[in-house]
matplotlib code that plots the C-alpha trace (Angstrom):
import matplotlib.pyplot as plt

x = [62.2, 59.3, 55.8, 55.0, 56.5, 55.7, 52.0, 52.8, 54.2, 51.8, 49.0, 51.4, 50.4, 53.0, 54.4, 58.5, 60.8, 60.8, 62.4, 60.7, 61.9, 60.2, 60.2, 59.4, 62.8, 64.9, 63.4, 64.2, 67.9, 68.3, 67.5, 69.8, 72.4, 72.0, 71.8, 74.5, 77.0, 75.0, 74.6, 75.3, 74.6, 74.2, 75.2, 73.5, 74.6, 72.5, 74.3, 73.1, 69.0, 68.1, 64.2, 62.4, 60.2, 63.6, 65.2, 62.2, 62.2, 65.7, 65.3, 62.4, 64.5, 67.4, 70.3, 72.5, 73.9, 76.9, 76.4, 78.4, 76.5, 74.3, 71.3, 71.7, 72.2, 69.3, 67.5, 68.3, 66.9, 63.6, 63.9, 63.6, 67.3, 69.1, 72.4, 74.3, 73.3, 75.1, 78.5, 79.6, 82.1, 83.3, 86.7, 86.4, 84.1, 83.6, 83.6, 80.3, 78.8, 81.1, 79.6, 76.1, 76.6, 77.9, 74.7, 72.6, 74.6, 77.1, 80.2, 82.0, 84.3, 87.0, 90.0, 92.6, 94.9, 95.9, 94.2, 90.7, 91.5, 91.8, 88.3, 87.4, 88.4, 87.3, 83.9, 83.1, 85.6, 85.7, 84.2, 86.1, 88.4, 88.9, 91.7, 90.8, 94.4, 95.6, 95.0, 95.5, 92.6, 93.8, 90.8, 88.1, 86.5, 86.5, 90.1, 89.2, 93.1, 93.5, 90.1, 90.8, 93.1, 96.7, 100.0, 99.9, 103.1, 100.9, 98.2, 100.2, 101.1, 97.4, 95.5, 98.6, 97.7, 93.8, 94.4, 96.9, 93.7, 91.3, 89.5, 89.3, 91.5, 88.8, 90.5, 92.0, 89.3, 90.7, 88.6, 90.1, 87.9, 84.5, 83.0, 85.8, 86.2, 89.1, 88.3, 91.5, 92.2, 91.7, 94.8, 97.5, 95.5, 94.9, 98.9, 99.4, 96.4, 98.1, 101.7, 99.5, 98.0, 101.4, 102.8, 99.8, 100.2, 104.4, 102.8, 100.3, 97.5, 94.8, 92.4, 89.1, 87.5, 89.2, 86.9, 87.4, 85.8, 84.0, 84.1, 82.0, 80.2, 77.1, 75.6, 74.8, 76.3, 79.0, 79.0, 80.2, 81.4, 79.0, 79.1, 80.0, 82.7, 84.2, 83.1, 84.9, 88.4, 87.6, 87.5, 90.5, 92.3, 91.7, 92.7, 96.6, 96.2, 93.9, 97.0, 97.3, 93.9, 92.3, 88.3, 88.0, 85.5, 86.4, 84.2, 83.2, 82.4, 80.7, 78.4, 76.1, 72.7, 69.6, 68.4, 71.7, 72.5, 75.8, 76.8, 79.8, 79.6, 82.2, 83.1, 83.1, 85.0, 83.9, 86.0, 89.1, 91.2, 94.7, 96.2, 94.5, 91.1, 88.9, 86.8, 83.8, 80.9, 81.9, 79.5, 79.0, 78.5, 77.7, 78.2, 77.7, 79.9, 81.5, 83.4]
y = [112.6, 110.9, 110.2, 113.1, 115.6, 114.3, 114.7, 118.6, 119.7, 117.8, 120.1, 123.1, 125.9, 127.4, 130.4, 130.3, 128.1, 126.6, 124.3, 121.7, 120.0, 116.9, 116.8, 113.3, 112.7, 115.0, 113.3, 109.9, 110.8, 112.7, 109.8, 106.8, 109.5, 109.4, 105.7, 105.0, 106.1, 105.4, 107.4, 110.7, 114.0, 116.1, 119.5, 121.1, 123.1, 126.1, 127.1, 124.5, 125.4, 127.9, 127.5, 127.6, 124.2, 122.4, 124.2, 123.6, 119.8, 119.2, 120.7, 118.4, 115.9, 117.2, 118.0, 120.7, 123.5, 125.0, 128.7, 131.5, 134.4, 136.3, 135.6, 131.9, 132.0, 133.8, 131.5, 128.7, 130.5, 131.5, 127.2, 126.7, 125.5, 126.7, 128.7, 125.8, 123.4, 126.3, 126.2, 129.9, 127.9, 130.7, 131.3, 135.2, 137.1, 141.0, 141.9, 143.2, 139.5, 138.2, 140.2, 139.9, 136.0, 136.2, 138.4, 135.5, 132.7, 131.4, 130.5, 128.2, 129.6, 128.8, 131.1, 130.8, 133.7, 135.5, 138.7, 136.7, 135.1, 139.2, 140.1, 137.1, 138.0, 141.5, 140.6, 137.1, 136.9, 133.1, 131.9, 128.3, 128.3, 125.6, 126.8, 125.5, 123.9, 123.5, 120.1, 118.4, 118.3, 115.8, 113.3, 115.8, 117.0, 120.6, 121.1, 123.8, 123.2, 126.9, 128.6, 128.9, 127.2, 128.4, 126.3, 123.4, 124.5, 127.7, 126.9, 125.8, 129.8, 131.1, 128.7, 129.8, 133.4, 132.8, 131.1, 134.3, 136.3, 134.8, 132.5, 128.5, 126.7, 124.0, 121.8, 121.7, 121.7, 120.8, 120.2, 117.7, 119.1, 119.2, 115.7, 114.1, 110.4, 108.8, 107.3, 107.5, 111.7, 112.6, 110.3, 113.2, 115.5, 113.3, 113.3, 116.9, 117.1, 114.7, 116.6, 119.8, 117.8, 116.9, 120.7, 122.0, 119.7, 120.9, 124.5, 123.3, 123.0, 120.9, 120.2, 118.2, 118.3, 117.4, 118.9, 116.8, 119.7, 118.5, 115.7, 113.0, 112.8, 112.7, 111.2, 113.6, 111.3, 109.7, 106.7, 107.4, 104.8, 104.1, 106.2, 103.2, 103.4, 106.7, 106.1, 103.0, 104.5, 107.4, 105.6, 103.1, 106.5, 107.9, 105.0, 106.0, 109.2, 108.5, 108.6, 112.5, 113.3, 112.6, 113.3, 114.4, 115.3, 114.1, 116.0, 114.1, 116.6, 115.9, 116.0, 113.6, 114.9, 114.4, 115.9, 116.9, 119.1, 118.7, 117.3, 116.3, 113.4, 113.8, 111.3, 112.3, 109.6, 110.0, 111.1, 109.4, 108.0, 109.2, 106.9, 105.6, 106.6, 103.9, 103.2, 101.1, 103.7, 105.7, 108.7, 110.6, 113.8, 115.5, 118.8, 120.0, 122.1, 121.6, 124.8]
z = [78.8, 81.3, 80.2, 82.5, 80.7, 77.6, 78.6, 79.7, 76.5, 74.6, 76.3, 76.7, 74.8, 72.3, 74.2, 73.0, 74.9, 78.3, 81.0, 82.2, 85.5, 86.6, 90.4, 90.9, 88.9, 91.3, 94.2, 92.3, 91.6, 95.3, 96.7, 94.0, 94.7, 98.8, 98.6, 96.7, 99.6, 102.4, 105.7, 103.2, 103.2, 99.7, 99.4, 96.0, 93.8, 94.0, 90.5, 88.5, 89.1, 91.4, 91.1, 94.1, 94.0, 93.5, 96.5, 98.7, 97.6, 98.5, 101.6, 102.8, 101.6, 104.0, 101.4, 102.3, 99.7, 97.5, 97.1, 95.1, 95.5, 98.4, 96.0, 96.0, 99.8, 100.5, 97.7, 100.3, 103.6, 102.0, 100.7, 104.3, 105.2, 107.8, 107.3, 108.8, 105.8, 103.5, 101.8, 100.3, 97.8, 95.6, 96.0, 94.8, 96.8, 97.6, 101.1, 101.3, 100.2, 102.9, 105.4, 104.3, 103.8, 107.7, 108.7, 107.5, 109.5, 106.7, 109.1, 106.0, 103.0, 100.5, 99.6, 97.3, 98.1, 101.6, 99.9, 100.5, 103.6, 105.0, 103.7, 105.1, 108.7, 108.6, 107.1, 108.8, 111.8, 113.7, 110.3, 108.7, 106.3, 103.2, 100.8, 97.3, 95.4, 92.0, 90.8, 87.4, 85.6, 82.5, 81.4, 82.1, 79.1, 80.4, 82.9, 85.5, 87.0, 85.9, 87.0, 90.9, 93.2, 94.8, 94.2, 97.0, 98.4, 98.9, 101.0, 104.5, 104.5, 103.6, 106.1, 109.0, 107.6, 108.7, 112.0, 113.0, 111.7, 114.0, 111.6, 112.0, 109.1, 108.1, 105.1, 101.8, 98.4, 94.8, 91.5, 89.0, 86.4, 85.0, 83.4, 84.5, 82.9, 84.6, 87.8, 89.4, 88.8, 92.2, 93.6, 93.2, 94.6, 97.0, 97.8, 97.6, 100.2, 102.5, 102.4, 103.7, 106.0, 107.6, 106.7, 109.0, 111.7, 111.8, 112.3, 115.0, 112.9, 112.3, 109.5, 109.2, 106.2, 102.2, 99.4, 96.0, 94.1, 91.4, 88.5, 88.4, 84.8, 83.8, 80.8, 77.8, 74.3, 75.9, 77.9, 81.8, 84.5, 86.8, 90.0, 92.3, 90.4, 91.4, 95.2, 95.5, 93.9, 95.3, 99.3, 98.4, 97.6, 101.1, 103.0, 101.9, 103.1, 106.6, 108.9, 108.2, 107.4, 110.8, 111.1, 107.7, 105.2, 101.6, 99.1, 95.9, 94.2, 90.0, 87.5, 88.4, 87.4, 89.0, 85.6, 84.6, 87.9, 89.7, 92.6, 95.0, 97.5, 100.6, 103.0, 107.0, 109.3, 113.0, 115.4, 115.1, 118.6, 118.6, 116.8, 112.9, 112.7, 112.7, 109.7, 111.3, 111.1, 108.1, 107.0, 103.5, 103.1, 99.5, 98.3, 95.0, 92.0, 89.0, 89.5]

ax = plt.figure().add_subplot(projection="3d")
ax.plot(x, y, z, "-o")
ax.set_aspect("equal")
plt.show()
């Protein structure tokens, strides 16, 4: 708790429970966060706080955002962020927020199933396509492996479904669970992305962007590894996998708070030559989620 809202509640007058968000410390943490992969980009999670004066913040402070609902999208655009900064990450959608998410400018979804990638192109058609996998979620203190995500040996035949469909197939997305402890859970995932990597580029192809989901802790009772931590396992992780996953995004996604919100960091190379991408000027993006 900072002196600052220690001073409010002191003065606050007794009128039942509230939630009391510094701003100074979301700015603080926005910014450790940022700095802590450098040349970044931070997508929020809308999810975890919604409230306008934190929305407007972030956008001044140019982060980009995880939605999963119309209302959190259009909580974004009245922020001041345009739809191009916006994620709609929620694999399970109804049309009708498909198409009103598309009306406002949204061009970027996950799917899980073919069934979603056809709403998809009737509601939102040209839009990009991530399909979300199955991942192993042990060392996480709450496993999401069985929330969303198809079978790896799935998604090849849903993101060929959504180029046949008209849609763009963007990249793969896995989550290797909530408050997620062990540093180096996102390395079979990490395989599995790489083999559809190579199974898409058989089929003609090709993907750009890998979306690690979700994860990184933060610190309620129990200790956490530092966040430096995870990046660097995280990036010697990637390097194994670089020859198939050409001008890729990797999303860190976590738990980090910036007052216990969540977050995901991703990694964007630039565009690669033909042969090994080149890892000279590296930049991070961030997008946020523990779902």
């Amino acid at each position: 708790m900072t002196a600052r809202i220690r001073e409010f509640l002191k003065h606050r007058k007794d009128e039942g429970p509230c939630l009391v968000v510094d701003l100074d410390i979301v700015r603080e943490n926005y910014l450790s966060f940022a700095k802590s992969l450098p040349d970044s980009k931070v997508f929020y999670a809308v999810k975890a706080n919604p409230a306008p004066d934190i929305l407007k913040l972030l956008v001044e402070l140019g982060a980009c955002f995880d939605v999963a609902s119309v209302s959190e999208t259009q909580a974004v655009l009245a922020a001041g962020a345009p739809p191009e900064r916006i994620s709609y990450g929620n694999t399970i959608k109804k049309e009708t927020e498909i198409a009103t998410a598309f009306r406002l400018g949204v061009t970027l979804y996950a799917v899980d199933c073919e069934s979603e990638v056809e709403k998809i192109a009737r509601a939102a058609p040209g839009a990009r396509i991530i399909c979300r996998i199955h991942c192993d979620g042990s060392g996480a203190e709450w496993p999401l492996s069985r929330k969303f995500g198809c079978e790896p040996e799935y998604a090849t035949d849903i993101l060929e479904l959504a180029l046949r469909l008209g849609l763009v197939p963007h990249g793969i997305s896995f989550h290797v669970g909530s408050q997620q402890h062990n540093v180096e859970a996102w390395d079979r995932a990490l395989a599995s992305t790489a083999a559809i990597f190579r199974s898409c580029a058989e089929r003609g192809i090709t993907l750009a962007m890998v979306n690690l989901g979700g994860g990184f802790p933060a610190k309620y009772i129990r200790k956490t590894p530092r966040l430096e931590s995870y990046g660097g396992v995280d990036l010697t992780g990637c390097e194994d996998v670089y020859d198939v996953i050409p001008n890729q995004v990797v999303d860190r996604a976590g738990d980090t708070p910036m007052y216990k919100t969540s977050w995901s960091i991703s990694y964007l190379m630039p565009q690669p030559p033909a042969a090994l991408p080149e890892m000279a000027n590296p930049f991070y993006g961030v997008d946020g989620g523990d779902a």
